[in-house]
C-alpha positions in Angstrom: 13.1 -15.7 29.7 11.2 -14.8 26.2 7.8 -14.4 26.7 5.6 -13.6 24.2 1.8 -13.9 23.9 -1.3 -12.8 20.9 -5.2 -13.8 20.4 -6.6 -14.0 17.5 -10.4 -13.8 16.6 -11.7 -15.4 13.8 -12.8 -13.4 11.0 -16.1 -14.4 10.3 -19.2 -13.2 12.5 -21.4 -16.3 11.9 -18.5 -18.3 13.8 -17.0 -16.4 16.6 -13.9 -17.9 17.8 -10.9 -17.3 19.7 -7.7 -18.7 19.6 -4.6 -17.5 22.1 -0.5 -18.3 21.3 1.6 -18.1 23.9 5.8 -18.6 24.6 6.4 -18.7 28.0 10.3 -20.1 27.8 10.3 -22.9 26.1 6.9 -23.7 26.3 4.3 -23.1 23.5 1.2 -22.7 24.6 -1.8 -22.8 22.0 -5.8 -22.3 23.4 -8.6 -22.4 21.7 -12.4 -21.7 22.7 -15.6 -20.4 21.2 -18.9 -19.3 22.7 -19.4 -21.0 26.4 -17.3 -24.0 25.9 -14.9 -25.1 27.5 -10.9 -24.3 26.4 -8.8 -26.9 24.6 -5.1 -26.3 25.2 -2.4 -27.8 23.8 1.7 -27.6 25.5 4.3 -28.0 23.4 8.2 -28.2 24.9 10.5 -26.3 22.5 13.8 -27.1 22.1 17.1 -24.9 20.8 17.7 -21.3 21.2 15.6 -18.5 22.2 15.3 -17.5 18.2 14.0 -20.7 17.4 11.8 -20.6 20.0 10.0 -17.0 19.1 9.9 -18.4 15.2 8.2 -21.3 16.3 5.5 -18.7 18.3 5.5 -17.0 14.8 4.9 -19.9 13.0 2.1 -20.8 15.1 0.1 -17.4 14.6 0.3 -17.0 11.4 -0.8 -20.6 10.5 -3.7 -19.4 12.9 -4.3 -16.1 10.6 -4.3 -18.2 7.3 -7.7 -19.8 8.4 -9.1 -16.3 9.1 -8.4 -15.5 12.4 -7.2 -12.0 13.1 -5.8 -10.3 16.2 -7.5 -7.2 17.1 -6.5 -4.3 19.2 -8.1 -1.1 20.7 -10.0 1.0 17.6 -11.8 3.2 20.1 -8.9 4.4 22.6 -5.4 3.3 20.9 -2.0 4.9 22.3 -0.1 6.0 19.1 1.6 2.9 17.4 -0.8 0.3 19.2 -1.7 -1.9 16.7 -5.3 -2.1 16.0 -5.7 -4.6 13.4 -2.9 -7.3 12.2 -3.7 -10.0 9.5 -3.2 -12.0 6.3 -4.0 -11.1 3.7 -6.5 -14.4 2.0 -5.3 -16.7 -0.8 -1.1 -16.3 0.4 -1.2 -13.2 -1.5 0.7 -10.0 -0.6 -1.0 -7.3 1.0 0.0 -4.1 -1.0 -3.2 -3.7 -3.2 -5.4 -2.0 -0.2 -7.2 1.5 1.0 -8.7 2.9 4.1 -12.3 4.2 4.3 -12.1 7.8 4.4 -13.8 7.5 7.7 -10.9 4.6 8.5 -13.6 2.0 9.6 -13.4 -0.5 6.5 -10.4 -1.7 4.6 -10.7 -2.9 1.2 -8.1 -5.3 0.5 -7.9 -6.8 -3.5 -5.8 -10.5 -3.5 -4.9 -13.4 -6.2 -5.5 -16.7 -6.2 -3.3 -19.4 -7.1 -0.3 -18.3 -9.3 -2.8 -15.1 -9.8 -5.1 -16.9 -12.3 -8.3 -15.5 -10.7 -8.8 -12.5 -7.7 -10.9 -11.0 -5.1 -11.8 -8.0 -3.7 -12.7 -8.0 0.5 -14.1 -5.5 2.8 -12.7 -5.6 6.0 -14.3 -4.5 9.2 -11.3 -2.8 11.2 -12.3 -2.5 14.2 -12.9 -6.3 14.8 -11.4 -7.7 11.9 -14.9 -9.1 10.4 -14.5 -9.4 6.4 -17.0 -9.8 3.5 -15.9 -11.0 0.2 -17.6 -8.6 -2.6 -15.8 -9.2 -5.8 -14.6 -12.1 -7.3 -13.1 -12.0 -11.0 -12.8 -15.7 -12.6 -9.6 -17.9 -13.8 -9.3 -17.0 -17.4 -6.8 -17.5 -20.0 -4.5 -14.8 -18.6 -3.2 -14.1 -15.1 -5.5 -11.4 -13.3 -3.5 -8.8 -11.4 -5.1 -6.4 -9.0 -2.5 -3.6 -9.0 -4.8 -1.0 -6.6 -7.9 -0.9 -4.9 -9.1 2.6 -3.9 -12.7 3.7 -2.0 -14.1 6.9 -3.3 -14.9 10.2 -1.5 -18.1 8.2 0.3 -16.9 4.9 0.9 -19.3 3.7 -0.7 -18.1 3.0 -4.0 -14.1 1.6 -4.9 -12.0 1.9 -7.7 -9.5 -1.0 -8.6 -7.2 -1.6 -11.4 -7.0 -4.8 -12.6 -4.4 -5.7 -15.4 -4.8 -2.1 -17.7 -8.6 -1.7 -16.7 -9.6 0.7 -13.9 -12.7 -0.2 -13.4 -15.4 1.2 -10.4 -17.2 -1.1 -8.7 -20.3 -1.3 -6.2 -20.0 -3.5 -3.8 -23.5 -3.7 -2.5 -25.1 -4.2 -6.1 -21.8 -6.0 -7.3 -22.0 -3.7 -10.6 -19.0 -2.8 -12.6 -18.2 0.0 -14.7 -15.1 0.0 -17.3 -13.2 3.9 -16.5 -10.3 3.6 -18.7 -9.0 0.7 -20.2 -5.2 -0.2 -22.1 -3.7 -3.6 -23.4 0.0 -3.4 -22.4 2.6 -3.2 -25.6 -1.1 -3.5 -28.0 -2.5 -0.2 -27.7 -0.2 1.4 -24.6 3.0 1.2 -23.3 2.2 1.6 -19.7 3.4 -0.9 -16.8 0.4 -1.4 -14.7 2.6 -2.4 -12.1 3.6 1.5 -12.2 1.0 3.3 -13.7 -1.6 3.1 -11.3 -4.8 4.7 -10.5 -4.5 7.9 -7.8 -6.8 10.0 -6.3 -6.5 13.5 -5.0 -6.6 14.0 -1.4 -10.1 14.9 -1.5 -11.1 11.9 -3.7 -12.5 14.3 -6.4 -9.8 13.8 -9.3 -8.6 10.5 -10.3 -5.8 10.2 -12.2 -6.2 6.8 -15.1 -3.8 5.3 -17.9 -5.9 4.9 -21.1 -5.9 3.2 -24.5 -3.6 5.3 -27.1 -0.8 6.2 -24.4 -3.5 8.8 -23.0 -3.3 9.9 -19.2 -6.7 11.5 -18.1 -7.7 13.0 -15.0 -11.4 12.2 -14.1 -13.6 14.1 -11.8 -16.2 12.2 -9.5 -18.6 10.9 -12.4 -15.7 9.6 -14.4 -15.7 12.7 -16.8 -12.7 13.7 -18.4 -10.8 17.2 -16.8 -7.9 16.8 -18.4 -6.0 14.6 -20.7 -1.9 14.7 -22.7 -0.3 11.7 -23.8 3.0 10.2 -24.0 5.7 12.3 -25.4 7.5 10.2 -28.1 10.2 8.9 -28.5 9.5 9.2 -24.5 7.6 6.1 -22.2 5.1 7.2 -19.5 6.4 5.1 -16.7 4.5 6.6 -13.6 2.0 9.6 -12.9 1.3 11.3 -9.4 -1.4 14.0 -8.0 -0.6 16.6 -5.7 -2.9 16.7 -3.0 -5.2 19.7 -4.2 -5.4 17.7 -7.4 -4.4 21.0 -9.5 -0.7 19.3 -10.3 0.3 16.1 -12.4 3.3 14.3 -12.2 4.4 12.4 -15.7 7.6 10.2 -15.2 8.9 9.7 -19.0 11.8 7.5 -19.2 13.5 6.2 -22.4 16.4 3.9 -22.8 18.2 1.6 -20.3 21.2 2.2 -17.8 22.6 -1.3 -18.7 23.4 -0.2 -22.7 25.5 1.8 -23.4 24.6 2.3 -27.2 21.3 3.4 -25.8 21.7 5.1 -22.3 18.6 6.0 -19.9 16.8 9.3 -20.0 14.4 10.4 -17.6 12.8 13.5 -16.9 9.5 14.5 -15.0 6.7 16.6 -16.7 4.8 18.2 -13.8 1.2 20.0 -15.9 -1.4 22.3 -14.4 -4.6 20.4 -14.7 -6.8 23.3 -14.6 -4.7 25.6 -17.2 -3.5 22.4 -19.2 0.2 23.9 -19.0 3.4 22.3 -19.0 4.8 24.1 -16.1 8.1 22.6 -15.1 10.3 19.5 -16.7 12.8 17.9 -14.0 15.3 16.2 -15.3 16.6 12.8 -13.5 19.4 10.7 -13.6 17.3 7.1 -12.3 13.3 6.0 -12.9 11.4 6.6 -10.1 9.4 4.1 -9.3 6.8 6.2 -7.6 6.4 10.3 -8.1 3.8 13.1 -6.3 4.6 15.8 -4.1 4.8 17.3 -1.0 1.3 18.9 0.8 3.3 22.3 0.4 3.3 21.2 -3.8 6.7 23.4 -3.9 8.7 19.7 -4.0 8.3 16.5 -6.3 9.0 13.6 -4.4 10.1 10.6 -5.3 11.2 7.1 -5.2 14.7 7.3 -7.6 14.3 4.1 -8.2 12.7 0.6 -7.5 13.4 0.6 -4.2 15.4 3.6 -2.7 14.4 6.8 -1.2 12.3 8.7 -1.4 13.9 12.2 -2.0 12.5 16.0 -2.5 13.4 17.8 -5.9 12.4 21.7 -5.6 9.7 22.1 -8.7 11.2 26.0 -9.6 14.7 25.0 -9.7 14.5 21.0 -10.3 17.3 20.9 -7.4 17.5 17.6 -5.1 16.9 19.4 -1.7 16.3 16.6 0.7 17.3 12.4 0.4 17.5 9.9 2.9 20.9 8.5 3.2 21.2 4.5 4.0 22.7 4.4 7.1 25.4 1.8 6.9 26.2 1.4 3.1 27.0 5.4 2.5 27.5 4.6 -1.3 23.4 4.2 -1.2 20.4 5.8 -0.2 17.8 4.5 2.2 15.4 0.9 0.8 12.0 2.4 0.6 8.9 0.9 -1.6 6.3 3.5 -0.8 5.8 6.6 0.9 3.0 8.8 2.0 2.5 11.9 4.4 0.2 12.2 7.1 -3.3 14.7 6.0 -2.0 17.4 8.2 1.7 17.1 6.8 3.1 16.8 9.8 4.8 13.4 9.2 5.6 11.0 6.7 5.3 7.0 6.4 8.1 5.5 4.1 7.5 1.1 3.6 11.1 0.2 4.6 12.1 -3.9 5.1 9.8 -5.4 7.3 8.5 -2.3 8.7 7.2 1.0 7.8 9.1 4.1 9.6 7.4 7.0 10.6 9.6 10.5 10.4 8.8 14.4 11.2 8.0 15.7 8.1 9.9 18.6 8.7 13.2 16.8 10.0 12.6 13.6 8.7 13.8 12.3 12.3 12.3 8.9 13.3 9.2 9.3 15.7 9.7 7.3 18.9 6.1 5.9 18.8 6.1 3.7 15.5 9.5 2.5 16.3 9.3 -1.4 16.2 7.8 -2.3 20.0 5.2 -4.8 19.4 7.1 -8.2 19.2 4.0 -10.2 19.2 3.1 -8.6 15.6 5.3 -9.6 12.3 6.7 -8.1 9.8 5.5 -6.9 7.1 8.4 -7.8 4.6 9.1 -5.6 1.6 6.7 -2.6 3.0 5.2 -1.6 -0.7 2.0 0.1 0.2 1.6 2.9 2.9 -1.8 4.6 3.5 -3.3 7.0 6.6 -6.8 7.4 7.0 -8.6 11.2 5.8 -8.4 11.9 9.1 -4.8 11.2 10.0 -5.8 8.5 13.1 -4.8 5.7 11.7 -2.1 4.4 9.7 -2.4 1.4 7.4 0.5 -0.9 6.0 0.9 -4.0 4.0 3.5 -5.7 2.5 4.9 -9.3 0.5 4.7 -11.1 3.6 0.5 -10.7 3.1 0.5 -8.8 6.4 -1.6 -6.3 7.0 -0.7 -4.3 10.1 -2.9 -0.9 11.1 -1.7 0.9 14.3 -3.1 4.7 15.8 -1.3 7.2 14.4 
C-alpha cells in the first residue's frame, strides 16, 4: 500500500501556516491549519494505479509550495542526506541561480518573472524556510537574466550577474554597485550563460568577464589583480578558479563541430594569477561547458560538453586521467550539469537528472547516504547548480524543475 506523507509551512513569518499532504492508498488527504484553529481536511478517493496515485500526492505539494509554503526538516541535528529545506523557487522559475551563506544559514536565490522580462533576488532563511525579497530589477525593453547570485566572504554582501553586468549588491541598504560590465556580440563575445562570475574558496578573488573581451580577477574591494583577454582568432567561452585562487582556467573555443569547412578547436589556458604566467595550454576535443580544478590543483576538471561528465585532465601532461562512464549507453559518458567538491575534498556533488549524486572523491563510488530515499521530496530535474556550504554540512541543489532541495551532508 503507497503511503506517502509531507508538511509544508508557509513562508512568510507574519502568516504562520501549516499545510499536511498525505497518500494513504488511494486516499489523498490534504490538512490545513494555522495558529489555534481548528484543522480543515479535505479526502479525496483516487482512482488508477499506484503511479497515478503518488503523482497526484506530487501534484498536490507542489501546488502547495507555489503559494509559499515550504517543507522544513531538521537544521540543528540532521542524519546525512535528511533533507532540511525543499522548495520552489518564486515566479515558476528554475532554481539554478543560488548560493549558501558561508555560515550555511541563508540562501540567496535570484528568479525571473514572466518570460524573464523583470527579476528578483530573495534571501532565504534555511532553517525554517522564512524568505525576504531584497532586489527587484524592472520589465524593460530586454529580457533580464540572472545567470548567478553569489554572497561574499561575510554574507553580508552578494554578487549577481545579470545579463553581462556583475554587479554587488547590499541588501540591507538595497545599493548597487556596477563591477564589470559587457554587451554580448557589441563590445564582448562572451555567453553569460557560461561566463559567469566565481569566487575563490575563500571568497577573496572573483573572477568577472569585462567590456573589450577582458577577464579580470578582482580582490575583495573590487580592485583589479589580474587581467588577459581573449586570444584571437580564439572565443573565451568559460573561466574557472582553483580553490586557492592562485590558478585561472580560460576555455577558448573557435569553430563548430557541425562544419566541416570550419571544424571546432578548443583548448584550455590555465595562468598564474599572482606571476601573470601562461603555465599550461590543454588541448580538447569538445567545449566544456564548465572548467576549474580539483582541491589538489594538479587536475582540470571539466564538463566536456553541455551536459556530460565531468572528467579530470592532469595540468603537467594535459592527459584525461579520470571520466565517468554512462552506465547503460557505453558509447557516452555520464549526463552531468554541474559539479562541485566538498571543502575538505573528500567528496564530490555532480547535478545528474532529477537528482544530484554524491561520490568519494577519491573513488568516485556513489555514497550510500545521498542515494535517492526521500520519496516525499521531488526532483529536481535537470540538476544545473550544485553548492556545499564553507563548512561542508550542508549541501545545496537546484534545478529546472524550480526546486530547491538542501539535505546534511
Amino acid at each position: 500500500m503507497t503511503q506517502l506523507e509531507t508538511t509544508l509551512t508557509s513562508a512568510d513569518p507574519a502568516r504562520p501556516r501549516r499545510y499536511r499532504v498525505a497518500l494513504d492508498g488511494r486516499r489523498l488527504v490534504r490538512t490545513a491549519w494555522s495558529g489555534g484553529r481548528r484543522p480543515r481536511e479535505t479526502v479525496t478517493d483516487l482512482a488508477g494505479s499506484d503511479h497515478e496515485a503518488e503523482a497526484a500526492f506530487a501534484a498536490a505539494r507542489d501546488r502547495k509550495m507555489r503559494e509559499g509554503f515550504c517543507r522544513v526538516g531538521d537544521a540543528a541535528n540532521p542524519g546525512r542526506g535528511d533533507t532540511v529545506l525543499e522548495m520552489l523557487a518564486p515566479n515558476r522559475c528554475p532554481a539554478d541561480a543560488f548560493d549558501l551563506a558561508p555560515d550555511g544559514r541563508t540562501l540567496v536565490l535570484g528568479t525571473m518573472l514572466d518570460q524573464a522580462y523583470g527579476a528578483e533576488i530573495h534571501l532565504v532563511d534555511v532553517a525554517t524556510g522564512h524568505r525576504r525579497l531584497v532586489h527587484a530589477e524592472p520589465a524593460a525593453g530586454q529580457q533580464t537574466f540572472v545567470h548567478a547570485v553569489r554572497f561574499d566572504a561575510d554574507g553580508r554582501r552578494i554578487v549577481y550577474a545579470l545579463n553581462g553586468e556583475t554587479r554587488l549588491l547590499d541588501p540591507d541598504t538595497g545599493a548597487t554597485r556596477l563591477l564589470a560590465s559587457y554587451r554580448q556580440y557589441e563590445d564582448a563575445a562572451f555567453n553569460p550563460f557560461r561566463a559567469r562570475p566565481t569566487w575563490d574558496a575563500a571568497r577573496t578573488r572573483l573572477l568577472v568577464f569585462d567590456a573589450g573581451e577582458r577577464v579580470r580577477i578582482l580582490d575583495r574591494d573590487g580592485a583589479a589583480v589580474f587581467e588577459t583577454a581573449r586570444r584571437p582568432p580564439f572565443d573565451c567561452w568559460a573561466g574557472g578558479l582553483s580553490r586557492s585562487g592562485r590558478l585561472l582556467a580560460l576555455c577558448h573555443a573557435r569553430g563548430s563541430r557541425y562544419q566541416p569547412e570550419d571544424p571546432e578547436t578548443v583548448e584550455v589556458d590555465v595562468w598564474d594569477v599572482d606571476t601573470g604566467t601562461l603555465r599550461h595550454r590543454i588541448p580538447m576535443g569538445r567545449r566544456p561547458a564548465r572548467v576549474g580544478f580539483d582541491p589538489s590543483e594538479t587536475l582540470l576538471v571539466c564538463n566536456p560538453d553541455h551536459a556530460e561528465g565531468p572528467c579530470a585532465f592532469a595540468l603537467e601532461s594535459g592527459a584525461l586521467t579520470w571520466w565517468f562512464p554512462d552506465e547503460i549507453r557505453t558509447d557516452r559518458w555520464a549526463v552531468c550539469y554541474d559539479w562541485e567538491y566538498s571543502p575538505d575534498g573528500r567528496m564530490l556533488a555532480v547535478g545528474r537528472r532529477g537528482r544530484a549524486e554524491v561520490v568519494d572523491a577519491a573513488t568516485r563510488e556513489r555514497l550510500p547516504a545521498f542515494l535517492p530515499n526521500d520519496r516525499a521530496a521531488g526532483g529536481t530535474g535537470r540538476t544545473s547548480r550544485v553548492r556545499f556550504s564553507d563548512d561542508g554540512a550542508l549541501l545545496a541543489t537546484g534545478g529546472d524543475s524550480g526546486r530547491l532541495l538542501v539535505r546534511a551532508a
